[in-house]
N, CA, C and O of each residue as an XYZ file, in Angstrom:
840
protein
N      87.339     65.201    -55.659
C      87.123     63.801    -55.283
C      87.473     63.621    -53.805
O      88.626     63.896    -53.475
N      86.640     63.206    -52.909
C      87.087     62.651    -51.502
C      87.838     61.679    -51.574
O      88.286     61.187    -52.610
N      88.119     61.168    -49.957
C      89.050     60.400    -49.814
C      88.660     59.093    -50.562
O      89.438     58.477    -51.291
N      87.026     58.637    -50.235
C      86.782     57.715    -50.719
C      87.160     57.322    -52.130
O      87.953     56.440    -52.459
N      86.460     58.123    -52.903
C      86.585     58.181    -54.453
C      88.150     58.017    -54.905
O      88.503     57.244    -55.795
N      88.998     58.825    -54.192
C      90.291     58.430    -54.251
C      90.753     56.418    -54.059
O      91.084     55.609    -54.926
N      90.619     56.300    -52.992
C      90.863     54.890    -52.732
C      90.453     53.932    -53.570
O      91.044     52.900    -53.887
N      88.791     54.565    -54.113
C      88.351     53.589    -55.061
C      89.406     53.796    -56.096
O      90.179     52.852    -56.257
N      89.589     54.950    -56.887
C      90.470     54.664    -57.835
C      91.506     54.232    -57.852
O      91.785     53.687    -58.920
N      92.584     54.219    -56.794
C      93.447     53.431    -56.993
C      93.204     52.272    -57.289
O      93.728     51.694    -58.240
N      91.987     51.540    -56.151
C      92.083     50.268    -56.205
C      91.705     49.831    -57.595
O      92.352     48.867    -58.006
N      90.769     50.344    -58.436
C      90.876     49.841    -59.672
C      92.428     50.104    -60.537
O      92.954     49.466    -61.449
N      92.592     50.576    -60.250
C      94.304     51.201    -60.813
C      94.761     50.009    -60.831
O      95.058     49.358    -61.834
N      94.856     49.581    -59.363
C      95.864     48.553    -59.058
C      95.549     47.407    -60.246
O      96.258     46.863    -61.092
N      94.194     47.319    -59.901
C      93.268     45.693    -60.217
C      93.729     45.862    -61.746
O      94.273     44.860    -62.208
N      93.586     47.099    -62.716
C      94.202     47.040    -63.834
C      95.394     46.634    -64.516
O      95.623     46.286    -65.674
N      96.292     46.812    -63.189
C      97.817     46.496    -63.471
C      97.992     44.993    -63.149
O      98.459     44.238    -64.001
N      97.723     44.674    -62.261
C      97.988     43.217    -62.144
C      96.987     42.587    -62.673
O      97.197     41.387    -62.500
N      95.746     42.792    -63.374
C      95.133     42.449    -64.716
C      96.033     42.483    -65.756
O      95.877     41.664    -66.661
N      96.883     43.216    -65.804
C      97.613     43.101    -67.507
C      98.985     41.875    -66.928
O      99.227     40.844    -67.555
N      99.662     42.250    -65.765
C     100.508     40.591    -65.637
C      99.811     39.782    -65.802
O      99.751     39.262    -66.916
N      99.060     39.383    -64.824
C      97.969     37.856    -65.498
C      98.229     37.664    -66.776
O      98.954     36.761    -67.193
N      97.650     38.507    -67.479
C      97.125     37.977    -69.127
C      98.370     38.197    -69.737
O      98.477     37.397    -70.666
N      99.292     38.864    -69.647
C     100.644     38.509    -69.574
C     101.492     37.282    -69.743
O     102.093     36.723    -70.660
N     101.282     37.109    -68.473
C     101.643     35.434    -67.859
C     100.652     34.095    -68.848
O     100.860     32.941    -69.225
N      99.722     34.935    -68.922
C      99.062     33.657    -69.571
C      99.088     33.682    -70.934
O      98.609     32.707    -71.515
N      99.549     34.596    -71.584
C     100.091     34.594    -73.538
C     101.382     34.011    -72.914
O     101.434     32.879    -73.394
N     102.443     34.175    -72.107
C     103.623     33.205    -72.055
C     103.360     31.924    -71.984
O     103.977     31.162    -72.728
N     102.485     31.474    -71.161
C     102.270     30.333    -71.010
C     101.062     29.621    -72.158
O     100.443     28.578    -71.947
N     100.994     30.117    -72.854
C     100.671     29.873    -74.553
C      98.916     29.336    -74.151
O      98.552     28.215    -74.507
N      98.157     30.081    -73.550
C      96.823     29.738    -72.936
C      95.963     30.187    -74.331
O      96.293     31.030    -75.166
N      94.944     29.471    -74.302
C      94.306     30.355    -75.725
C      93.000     31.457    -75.075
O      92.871     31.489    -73.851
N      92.408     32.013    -75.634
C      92.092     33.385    -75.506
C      90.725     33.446    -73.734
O      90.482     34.431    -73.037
N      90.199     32.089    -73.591
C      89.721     32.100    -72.078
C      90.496     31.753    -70.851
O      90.199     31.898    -69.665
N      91.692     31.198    -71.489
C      92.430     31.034    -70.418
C      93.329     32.278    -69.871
O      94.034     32.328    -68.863
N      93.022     33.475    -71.076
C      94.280     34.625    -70.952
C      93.376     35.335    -69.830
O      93.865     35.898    -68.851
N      91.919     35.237    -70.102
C      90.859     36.037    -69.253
C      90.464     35.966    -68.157
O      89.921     36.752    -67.380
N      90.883     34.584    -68.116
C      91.126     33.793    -66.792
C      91.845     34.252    -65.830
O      91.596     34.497    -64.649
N      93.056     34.368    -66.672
C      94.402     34.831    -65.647
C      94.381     36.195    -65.608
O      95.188     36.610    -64.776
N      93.680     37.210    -66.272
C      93.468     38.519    -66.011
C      92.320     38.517    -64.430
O      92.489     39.001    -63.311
N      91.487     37.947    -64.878
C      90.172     38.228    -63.598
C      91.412     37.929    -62.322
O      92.004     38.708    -61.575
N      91.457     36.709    -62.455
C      91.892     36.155    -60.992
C      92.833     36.724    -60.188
O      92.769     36.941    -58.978
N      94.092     37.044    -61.296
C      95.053     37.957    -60.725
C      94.906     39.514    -60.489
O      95.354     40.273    -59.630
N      94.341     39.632    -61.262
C      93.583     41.119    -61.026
C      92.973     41.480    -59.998
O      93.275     42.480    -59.346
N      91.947     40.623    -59.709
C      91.065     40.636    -58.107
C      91.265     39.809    -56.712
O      90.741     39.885    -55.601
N      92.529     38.774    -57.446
C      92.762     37.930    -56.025
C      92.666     38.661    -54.942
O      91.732     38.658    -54.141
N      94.058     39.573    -54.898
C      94.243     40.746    -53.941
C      93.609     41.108    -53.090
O      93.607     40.728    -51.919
N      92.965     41.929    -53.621
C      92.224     42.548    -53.429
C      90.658     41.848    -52.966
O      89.762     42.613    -52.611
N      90.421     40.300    -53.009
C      89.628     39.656    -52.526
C      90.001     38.763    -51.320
O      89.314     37.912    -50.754
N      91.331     39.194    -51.057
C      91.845     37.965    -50.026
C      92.177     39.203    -49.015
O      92.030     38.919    -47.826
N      92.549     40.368    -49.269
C      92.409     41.455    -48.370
C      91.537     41.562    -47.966
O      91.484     41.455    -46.740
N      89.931     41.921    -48.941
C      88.917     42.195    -48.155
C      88.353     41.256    -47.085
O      87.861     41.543    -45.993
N      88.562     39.943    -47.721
C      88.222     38.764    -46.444
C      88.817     38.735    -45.124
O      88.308     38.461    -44.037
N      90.164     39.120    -45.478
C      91.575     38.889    -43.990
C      90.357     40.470    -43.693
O      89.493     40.227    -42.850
N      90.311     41.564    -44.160
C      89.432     42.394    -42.990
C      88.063     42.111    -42.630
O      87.445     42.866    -41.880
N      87.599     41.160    -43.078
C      85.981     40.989    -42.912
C      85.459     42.218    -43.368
O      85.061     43.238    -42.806
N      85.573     41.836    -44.576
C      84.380     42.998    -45.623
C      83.966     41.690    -46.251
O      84.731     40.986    -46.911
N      82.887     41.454    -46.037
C      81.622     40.844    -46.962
C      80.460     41.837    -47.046
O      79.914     42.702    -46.361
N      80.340     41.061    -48.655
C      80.996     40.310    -49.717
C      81.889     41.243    -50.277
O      81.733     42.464    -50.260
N      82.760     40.672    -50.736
C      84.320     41.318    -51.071
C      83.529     42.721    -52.113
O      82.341     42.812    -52.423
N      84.450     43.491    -52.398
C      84.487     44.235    -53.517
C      83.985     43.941    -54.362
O      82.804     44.275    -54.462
N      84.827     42.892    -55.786
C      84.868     42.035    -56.650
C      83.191     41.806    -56.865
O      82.568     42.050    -57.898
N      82.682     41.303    -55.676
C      81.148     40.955    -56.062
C      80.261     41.419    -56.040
O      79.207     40.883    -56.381
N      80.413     42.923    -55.508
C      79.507     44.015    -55.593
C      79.627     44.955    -56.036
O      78.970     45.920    -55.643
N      80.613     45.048    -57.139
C      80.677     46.493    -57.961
C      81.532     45.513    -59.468
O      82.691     45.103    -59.523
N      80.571     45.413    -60.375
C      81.214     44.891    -61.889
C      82.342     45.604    -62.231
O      82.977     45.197    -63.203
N      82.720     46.562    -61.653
C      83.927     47.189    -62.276
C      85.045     46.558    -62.310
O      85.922     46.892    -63.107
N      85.201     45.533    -61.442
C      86.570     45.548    -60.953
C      86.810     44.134    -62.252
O      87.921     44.031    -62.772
N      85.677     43.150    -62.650
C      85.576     42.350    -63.663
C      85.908     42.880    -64.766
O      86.919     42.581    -65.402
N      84.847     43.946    -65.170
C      85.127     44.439    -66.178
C      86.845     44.942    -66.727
O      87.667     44.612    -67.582
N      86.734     45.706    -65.865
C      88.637     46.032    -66.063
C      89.361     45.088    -66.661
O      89.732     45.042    -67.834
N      89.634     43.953    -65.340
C      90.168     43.107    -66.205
C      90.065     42.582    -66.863
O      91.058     42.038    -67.346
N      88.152     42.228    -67.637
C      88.423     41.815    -69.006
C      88.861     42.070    -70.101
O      89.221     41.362    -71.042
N      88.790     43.712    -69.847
C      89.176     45.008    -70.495
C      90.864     44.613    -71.240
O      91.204     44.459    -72.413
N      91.550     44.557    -70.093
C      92.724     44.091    -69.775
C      93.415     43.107    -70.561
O      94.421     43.147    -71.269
N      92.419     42.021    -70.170
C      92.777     40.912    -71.028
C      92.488     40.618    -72.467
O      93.214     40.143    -73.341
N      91.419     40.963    -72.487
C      91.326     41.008    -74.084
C      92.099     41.826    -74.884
O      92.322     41.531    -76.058
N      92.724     43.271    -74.127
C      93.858     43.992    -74.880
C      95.121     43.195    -74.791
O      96.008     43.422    -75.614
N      95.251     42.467    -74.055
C      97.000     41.979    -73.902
C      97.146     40.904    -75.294
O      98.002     40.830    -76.176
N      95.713     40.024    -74.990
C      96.024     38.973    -75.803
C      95.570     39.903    -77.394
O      96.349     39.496    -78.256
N      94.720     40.832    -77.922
C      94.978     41.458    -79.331
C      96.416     41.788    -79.488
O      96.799     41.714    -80.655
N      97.291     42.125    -78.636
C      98.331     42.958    -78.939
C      99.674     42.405    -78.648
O     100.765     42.866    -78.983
N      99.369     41.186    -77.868
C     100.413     40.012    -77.650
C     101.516     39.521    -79.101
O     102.551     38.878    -78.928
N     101.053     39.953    -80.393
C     102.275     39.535    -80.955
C     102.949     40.971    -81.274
O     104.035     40.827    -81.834
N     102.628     42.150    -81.088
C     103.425     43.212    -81.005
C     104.136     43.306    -79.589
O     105.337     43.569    -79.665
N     103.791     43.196    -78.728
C     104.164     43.477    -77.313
C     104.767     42.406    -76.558
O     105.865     42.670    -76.067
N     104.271     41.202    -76.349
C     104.379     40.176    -75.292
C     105.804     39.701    -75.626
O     106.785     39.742    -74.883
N     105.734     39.280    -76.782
C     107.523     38.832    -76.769
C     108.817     39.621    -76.382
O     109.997     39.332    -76.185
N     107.947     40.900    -76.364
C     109.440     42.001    -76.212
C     109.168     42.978    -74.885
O     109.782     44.037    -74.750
N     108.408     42.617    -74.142
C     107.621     43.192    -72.885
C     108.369     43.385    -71.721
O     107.669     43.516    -70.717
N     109.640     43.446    -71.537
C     110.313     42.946    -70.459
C     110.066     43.971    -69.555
O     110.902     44.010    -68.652
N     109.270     44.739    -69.504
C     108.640     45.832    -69.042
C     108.226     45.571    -68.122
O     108.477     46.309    -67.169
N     107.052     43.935    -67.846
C     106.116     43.613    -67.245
C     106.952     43.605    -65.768
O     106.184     43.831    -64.834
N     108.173     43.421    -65.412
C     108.090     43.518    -64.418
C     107.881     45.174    -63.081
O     107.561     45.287    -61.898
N     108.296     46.147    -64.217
C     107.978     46.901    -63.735
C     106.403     47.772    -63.552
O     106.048     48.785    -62.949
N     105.883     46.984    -64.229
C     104.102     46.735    -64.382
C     103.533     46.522    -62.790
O     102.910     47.233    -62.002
N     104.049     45.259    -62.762
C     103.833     44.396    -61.218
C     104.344     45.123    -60.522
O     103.609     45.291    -59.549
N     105.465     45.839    -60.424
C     106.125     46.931    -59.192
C     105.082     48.167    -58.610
O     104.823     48.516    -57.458
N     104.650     48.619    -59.819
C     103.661     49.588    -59.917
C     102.279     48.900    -58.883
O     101.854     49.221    -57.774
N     101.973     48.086    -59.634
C     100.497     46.890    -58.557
C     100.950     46.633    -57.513
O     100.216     46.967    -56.583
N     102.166     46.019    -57.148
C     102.562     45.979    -55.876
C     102.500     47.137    -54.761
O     102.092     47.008    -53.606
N     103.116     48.570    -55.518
C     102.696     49.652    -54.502
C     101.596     49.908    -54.330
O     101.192     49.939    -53.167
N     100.601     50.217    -55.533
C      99.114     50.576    -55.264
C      98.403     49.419    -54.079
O      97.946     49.642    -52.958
N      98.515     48.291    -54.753
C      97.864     47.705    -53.536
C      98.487     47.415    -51.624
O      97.814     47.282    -50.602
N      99.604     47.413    -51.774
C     100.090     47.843    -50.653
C      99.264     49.100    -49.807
O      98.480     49.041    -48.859
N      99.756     50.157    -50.523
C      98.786     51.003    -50.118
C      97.205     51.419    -49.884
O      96.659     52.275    -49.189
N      96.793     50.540    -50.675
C      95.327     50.828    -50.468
C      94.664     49.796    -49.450
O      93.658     50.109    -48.812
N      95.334     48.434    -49.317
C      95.650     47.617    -47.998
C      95.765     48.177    -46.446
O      95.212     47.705    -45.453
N      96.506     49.139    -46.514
C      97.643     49.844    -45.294
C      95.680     50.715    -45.339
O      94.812     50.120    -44.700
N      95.430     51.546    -45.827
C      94.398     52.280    -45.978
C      93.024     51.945    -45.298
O      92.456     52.449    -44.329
N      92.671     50.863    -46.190
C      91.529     50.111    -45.575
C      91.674     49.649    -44.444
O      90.591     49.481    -43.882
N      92.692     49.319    -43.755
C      92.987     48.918    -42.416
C      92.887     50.022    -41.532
O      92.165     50.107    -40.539
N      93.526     50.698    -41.899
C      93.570     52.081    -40.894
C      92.220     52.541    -41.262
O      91.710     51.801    -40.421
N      91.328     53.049    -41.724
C      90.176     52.860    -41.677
C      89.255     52.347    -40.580
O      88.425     52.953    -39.902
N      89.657     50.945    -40.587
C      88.822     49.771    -39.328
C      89.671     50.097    -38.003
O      89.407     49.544    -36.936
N      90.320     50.682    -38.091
C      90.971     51.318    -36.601
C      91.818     50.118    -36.009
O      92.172     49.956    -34.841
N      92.112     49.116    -37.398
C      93.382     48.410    -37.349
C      94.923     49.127    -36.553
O      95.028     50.354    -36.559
N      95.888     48.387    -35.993
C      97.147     48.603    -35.503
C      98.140     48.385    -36.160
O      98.003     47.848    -37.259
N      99.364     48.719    -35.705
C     100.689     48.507    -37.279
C     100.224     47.522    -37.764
O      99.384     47.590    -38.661
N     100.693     46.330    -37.249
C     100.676     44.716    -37.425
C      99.656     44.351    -38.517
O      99.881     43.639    -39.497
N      98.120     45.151    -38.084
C      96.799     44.694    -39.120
C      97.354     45.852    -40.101
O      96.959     45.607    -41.241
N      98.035     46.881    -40.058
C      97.919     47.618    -41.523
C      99.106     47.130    -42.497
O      99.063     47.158    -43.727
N     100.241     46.651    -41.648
C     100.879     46.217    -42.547
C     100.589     44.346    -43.392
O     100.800     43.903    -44.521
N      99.946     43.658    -41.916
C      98.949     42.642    -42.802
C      98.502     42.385    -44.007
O      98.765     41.512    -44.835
N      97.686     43.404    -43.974
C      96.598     43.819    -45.177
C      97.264     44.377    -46.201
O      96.864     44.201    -47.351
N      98.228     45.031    -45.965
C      98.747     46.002    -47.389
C      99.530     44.658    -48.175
O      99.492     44.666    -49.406
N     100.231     43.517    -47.486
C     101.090     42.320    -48.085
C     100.236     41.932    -48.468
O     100.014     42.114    -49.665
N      99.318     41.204    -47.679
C      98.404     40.298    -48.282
C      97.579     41.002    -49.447
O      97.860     40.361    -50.460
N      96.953     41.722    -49.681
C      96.649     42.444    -50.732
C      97.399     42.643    -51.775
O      97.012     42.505    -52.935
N      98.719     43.042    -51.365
C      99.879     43.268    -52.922
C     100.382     42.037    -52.881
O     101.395     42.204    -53.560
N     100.389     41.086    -52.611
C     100.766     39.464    -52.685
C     100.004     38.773    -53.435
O     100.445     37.910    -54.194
N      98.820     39.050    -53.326
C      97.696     37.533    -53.401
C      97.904     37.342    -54.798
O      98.412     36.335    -55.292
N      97.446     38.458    -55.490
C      97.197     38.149    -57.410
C      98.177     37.542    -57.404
O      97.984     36.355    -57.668
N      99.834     37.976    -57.100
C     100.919     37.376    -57.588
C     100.982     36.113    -57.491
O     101.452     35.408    -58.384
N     100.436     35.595    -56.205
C     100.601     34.419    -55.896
C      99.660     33.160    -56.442
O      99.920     31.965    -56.302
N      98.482     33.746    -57.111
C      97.516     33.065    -57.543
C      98.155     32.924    -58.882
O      98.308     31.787    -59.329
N      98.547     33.969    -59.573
C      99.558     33.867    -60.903
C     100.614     33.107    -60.885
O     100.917     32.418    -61.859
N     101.133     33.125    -60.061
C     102.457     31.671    -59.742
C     101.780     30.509    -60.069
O     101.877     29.772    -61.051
N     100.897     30.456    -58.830
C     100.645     28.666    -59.010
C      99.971     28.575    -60.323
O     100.166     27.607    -61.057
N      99.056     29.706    -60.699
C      98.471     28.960    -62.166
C      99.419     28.542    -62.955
O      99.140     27.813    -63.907
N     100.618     28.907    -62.710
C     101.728     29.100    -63.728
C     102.618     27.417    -62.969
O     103.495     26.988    -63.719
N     102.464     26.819    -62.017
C     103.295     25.755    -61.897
C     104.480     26.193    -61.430
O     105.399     25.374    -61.446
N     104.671     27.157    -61.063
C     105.727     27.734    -60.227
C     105.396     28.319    -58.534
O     104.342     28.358    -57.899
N     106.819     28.733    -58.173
C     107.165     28.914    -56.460
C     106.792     29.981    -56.565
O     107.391     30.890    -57.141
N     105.542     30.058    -55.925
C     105.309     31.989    -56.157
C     106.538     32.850    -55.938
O     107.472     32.476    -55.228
N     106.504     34.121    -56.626
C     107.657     34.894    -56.244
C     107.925     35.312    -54.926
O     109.114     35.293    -54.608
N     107.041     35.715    -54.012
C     107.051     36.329    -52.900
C     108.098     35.270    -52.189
O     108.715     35.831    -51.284
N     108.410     34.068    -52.341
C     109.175     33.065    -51.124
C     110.460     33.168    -51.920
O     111.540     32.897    -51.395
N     110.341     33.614    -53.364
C     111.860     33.240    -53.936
C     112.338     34.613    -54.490
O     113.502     34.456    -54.858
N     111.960     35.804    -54.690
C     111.804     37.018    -55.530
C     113.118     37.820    -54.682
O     113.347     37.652    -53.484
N     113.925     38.741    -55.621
C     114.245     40.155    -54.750
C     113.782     40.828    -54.862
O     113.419     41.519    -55.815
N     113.563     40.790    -53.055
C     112.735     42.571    -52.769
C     111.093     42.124    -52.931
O     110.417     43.063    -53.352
N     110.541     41.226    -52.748
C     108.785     41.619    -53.563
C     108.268     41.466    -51.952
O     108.407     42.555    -51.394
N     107.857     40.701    -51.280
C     106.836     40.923    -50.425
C     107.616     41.465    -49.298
O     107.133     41.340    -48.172
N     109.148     42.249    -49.493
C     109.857     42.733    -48.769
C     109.350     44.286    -48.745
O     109.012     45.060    -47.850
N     109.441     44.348    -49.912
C     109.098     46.043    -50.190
C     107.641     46.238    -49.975
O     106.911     47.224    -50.068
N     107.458     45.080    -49.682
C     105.257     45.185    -49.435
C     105.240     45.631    -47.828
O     104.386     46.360    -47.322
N     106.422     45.006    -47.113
C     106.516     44.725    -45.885
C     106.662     46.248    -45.478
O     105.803     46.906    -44.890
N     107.921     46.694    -45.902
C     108.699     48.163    -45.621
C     108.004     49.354    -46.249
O     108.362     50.528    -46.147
N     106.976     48.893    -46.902
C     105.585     49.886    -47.080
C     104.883     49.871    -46.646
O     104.100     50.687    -47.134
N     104.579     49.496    -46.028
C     103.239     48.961    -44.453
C     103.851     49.684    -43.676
O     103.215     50.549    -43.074
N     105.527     49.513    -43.424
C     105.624     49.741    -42.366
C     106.288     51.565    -42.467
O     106.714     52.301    -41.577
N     106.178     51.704    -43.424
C     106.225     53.188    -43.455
C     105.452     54.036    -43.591
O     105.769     55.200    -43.346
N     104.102     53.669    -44.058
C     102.518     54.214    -44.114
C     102.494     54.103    -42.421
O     102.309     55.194    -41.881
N     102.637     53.072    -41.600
C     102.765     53.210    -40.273
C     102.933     54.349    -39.652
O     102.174     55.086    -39.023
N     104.590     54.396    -40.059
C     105.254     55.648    -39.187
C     104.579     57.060    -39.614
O     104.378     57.909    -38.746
N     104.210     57.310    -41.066
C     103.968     58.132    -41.133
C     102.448     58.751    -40.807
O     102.339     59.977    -40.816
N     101.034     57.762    -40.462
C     100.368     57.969    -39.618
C     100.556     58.359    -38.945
O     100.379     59.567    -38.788
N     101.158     57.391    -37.894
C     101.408     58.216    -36.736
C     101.749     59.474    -36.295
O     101.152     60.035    -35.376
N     102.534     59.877    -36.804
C     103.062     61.295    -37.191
C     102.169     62.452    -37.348
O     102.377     63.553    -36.838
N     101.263     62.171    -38.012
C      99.844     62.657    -38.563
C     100.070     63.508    -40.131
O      99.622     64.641    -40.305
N     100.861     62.717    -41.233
C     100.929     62.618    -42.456
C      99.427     62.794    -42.932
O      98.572     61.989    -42.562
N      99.120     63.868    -43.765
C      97.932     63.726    -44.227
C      97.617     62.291    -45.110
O      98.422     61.469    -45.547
N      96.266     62.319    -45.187
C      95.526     60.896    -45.384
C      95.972     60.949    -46.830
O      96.879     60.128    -46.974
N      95.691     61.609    -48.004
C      96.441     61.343    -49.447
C      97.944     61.256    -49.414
O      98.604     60.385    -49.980
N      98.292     61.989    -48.881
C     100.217     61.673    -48.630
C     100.551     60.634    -48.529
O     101.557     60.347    -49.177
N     100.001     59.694    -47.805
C     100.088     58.531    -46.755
C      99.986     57.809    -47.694
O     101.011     57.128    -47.681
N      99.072     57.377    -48.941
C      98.513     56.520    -49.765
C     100.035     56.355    -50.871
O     100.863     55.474    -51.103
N      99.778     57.726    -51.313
C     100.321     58.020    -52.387
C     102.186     57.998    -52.444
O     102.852     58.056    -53.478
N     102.755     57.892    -50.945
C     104.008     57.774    -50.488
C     104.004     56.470    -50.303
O     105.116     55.962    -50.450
N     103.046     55.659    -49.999
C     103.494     54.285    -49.422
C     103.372     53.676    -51.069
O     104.007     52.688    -51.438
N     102.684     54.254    -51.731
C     102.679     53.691    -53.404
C     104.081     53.458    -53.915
O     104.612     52.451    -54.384
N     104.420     54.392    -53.741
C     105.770     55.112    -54.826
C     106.975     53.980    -53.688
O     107.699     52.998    -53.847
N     106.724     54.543    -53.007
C     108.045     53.933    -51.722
C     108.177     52.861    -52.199
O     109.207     52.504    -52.771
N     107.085     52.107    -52.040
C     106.957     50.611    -51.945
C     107.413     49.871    -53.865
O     108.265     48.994    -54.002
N     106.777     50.365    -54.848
C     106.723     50.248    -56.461
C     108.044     50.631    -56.722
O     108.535     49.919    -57.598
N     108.972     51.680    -56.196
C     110.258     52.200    -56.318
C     111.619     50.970    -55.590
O     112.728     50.884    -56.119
N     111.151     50.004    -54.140
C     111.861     49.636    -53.380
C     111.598     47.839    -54.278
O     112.307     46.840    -54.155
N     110.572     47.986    -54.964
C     110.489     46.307    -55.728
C     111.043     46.650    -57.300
O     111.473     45.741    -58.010
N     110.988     47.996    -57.745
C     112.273     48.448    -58.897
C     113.658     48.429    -58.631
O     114.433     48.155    -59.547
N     114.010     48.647    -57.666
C     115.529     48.887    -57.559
C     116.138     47.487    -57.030
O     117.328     47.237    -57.219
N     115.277     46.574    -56.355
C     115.290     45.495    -56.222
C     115.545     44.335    -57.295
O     116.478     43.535    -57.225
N     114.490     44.370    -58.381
C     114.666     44.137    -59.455
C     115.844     44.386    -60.236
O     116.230     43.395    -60.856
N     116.674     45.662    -60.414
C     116.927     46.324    -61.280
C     118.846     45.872    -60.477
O     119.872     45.658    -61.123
N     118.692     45.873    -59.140
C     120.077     44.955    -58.862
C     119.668     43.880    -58.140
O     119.846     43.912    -56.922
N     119.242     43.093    -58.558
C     119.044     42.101    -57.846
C     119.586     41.736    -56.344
O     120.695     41.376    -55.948
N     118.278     41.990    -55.639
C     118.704     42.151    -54.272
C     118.294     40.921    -54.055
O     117.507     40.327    -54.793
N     118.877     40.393    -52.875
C     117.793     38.668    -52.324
C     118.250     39.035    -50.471
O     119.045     39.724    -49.832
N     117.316     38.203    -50.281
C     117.615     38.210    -48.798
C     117.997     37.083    -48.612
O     117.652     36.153    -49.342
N     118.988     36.915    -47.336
C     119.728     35.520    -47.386
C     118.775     34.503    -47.522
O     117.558     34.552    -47.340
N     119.695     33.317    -47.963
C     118.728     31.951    -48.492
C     119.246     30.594    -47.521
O     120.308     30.017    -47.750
N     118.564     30.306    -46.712
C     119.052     29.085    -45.535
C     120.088     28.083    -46.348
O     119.739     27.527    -47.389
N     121.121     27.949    -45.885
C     121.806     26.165    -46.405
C     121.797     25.520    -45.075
O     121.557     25.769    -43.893
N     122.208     24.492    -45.918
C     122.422     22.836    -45.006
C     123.586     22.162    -45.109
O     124.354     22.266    -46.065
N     123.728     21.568    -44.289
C     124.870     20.943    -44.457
C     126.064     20.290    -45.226
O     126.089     19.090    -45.498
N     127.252     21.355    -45.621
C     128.113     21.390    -46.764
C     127.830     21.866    -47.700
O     128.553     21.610    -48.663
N     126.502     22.914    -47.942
C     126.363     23.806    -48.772
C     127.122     25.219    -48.914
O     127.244     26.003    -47.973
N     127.682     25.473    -50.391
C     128.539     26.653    -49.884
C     127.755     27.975    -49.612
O     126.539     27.838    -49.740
N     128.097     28.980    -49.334
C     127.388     30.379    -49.132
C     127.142     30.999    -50.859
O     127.932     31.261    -51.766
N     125.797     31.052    -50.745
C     125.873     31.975    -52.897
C     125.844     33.260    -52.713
O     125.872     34.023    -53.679
């Protein structure tokens, strides 16, 4: 498989994983079976459609190759069959999203460097890409997306950009590069998770320090 074929697969990789949070999120939020499909497509391909736009790729991915739909209907229709074995006891899912978070990070950082993008545009693209689904999944959900309130999430998106960076430069082969900024990044929003890290939180006046 070339490089290409590689990239493609991740990116469906990714689109799969944050296809199964969506529909996830949306058996929690007690949606009945188009609304679960709903939240599979959207979160599944936000990403990855708000990346391709921030690079000017028209028309996105999403609308020129059915795969990336399909998946997540794929997706969704498995979460919600299997939602009363799984969903209540799933606490898994966050390390689901850790996993989507690196892939698309990386395949972000990728496509940029590609367009002969600079740090700044590769690490851009790799956030905004491992951000967007999440964030489209928040608000469907009536909540502060995670990325402004989360430990570690669009931090470890950040410090994976910016280590696919360094290691370009360097002249890291092109699969290394992908496949390190994956793990780095999916590993740095686990351990995050797993002790709850936060980055300081502003107070105001006569607020104590938490």
């Amino acid at each position: 498989m070339d490089n290409s074929g590689i990239v493609y697969a991740f990116d469906i990789f990714g689109t799969l994983i944050f296809a199964i949070t969506g529909a996830v999120k949306g058996v929690k939020n007690r949606l009945d079976f188009l609304g679960v499909i709903v939240f599979a497509i959207t979160v599944g391909c936000g990403g990855g459609m708000l990346r391709d736009a921030l690079l000017g790729i028209f028309p996105v991915a999403v609308f020129t190759d059915n795969a990336y739909v399909i998946v997540c209907i794929i997706a969704g229709v498995s979460v919600f069959l299997l939602s009363p074995k799984t969903v209540g006891r799933w606490s898994m899912i966050q390390y689901f999203d850790a996993v989507g978070l690196g892939v698309f990070t990386a395949i972000g950082c990728v496509k940029a460097e590609l367009l002969g993008l600079g740090t700044i545009g590769v690490i851009t693209s790799g956030v905004f890409g491992a951000v967007g689904g999440g964030v489209i999944r928040d608000v469907f959900s009536r909540e502060i997306p995670m990325v402004f309130t989360s430990d570690f999430y669009a931090s470890a998106s950040i410090l994976g950009g910016l280590l696919f960076s360094i290691m370009y430069n360097i002249g890291v082969d092109h699969n290394l590069l992908m496949y390190s900024t994956a793990v780095f990044t999916a590993l740095l929003r686990m351990l995050g998770y797993h002790y709850k890290w936060k980055l300081p939180v502003a107070r105001m006046v006569g607020e104590e320090k938490r």
